[in-house]
N, C-alpha and C positions, 0 to 999 in steps of 0.2 A: 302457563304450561309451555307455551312457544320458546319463553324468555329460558327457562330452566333446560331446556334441550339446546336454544344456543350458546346459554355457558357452559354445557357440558360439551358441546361440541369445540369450542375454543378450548378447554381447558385440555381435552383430547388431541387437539390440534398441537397444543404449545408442549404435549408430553410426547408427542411422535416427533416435532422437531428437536427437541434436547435429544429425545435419543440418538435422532440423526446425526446432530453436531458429534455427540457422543461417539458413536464410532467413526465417526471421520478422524478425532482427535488421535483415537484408540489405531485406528491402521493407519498413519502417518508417524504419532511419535511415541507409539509405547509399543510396537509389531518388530519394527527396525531394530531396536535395542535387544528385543527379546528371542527374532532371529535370531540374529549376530552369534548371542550367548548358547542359543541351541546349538547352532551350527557348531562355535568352541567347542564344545561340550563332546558331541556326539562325533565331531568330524566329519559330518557329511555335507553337503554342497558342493566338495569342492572348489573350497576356497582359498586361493593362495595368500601367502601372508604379504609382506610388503618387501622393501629391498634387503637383499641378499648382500650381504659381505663375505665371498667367497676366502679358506684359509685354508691351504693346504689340501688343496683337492687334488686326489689321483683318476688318472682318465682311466676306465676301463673296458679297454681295447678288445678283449675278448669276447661282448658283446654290444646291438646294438637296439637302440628303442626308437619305434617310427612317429616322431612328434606331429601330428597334423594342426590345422590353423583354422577356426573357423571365425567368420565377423557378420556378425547381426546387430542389427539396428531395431531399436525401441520404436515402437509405432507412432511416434511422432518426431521421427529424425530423420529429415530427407536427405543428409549426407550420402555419398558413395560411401561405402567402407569396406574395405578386401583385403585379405592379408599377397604378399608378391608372388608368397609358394604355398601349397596346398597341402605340403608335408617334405621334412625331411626324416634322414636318419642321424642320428646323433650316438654315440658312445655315454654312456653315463658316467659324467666326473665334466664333460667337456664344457667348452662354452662356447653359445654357440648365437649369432645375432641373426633376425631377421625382422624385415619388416612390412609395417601395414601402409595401405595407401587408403587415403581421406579426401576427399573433394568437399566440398561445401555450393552447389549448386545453385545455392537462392542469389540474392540481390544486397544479403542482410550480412553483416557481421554475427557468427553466431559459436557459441563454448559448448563444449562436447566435453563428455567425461566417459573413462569406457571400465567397465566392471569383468574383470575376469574371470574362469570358471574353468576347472581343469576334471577333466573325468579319463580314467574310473578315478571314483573320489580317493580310494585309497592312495592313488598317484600323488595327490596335493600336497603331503608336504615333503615331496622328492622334489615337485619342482621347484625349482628358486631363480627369480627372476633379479637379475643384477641392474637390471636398466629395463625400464617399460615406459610406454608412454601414458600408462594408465597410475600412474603415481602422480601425474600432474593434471589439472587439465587441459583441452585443447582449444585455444583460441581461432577460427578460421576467420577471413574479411569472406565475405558472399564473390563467388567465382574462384576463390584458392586452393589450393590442393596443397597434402603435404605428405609429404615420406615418415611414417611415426615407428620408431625405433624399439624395436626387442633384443634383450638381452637376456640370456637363462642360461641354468645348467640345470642336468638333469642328475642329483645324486646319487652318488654312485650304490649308498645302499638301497637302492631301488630294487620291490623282491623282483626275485628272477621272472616272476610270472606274469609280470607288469610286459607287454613286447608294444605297447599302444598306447601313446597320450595325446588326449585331443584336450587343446587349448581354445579356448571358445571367450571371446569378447562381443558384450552386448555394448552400444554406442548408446548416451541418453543424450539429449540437451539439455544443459542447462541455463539457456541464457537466462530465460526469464527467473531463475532461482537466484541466480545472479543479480539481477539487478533488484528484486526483490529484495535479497539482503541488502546490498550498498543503499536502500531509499531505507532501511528500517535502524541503519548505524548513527 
């Protein structure tokens, strides 16, 4: 009897860890894709697309839109990170650059990646970022700092009732995803 309650307990045991593995698999690499596609889909999040090739844009002088900047860090990224202004105003059609400032604190060389997020969501895709430093990632040595460059314009057919866009970047680390890949090539 002892013996039939410890195989059933093992056998319990090896069906709760598959499940476990099972959704780790499941919110790592089948969540992210399926995001992504809702977010397409539906438009919401807030998410900007990638670089902008500005053509023939007219600036429109007659009104203006107050762009604010926010920069947050992933709970495990002790970076400073702050944008230089806390909002400006801008005309929609214009282009307009500012930027964020980044320190790197530790002792360690470490790469940073920053994911951006534009609310009200309807705003996202008026704005169009010509130059960002969230297109690339950011390499720091431990104690550097750096200047990280924005470049946007705000389209002009932005509806009239849009007067506010807050641009908001989250900071993650990636080293170790980083070196992770380069030991698995």
């Amino acid at each position: 009897m002892n013996q039939k309650i410890e195989h059933s307990n093992r056998t319990l045991a090896a069906k709760l860890s598959a499940v476990v593995v099972g959704m780790f698999i499941f919110a790592v690499y089948v969540m992210p894709p399926m995001y992504d596609l809702f977010c397409e889909v539906t438009g919401l999040n807030g998410k900007t697309g990638g670089k902008y090739e500005a053509t023939e844009v007219v600036v429109d002088t007659s009104r203006q839109i107050t762009v604010q900047f926010l920069a947050t860090n992933n709970e495990n990224m002790p970076w400073a990170f702050k944008p230089q202004v806390q909002s400006i105003k801008v005309h929609p059609g214009e282009e307009v650059e500012v930027r964020y400032l980044a320190n790197n604190p530790t002792a360690s060389t470490m790469v940073a990646q920053a994911v951006p997020s534009v609310v009200p969501f309807k705003a996202a895709e008026y704005f169009h970022k010509t130059e960002c430093f969230c297109f690339n990632q950011q390499p720091l040595d431990g104690g550097e700092s750096a200047e990280l460059p924005l470049r946007f314009i705000v389209d002009q057919d932005v509806p009239k009732q849009v007067h506010t866009i807050t641009l908001s970047y989250t900071l993650f680390d990636i080293t170790d995803k980083l070196t992770l890949a380069s030991r698995n090539r």
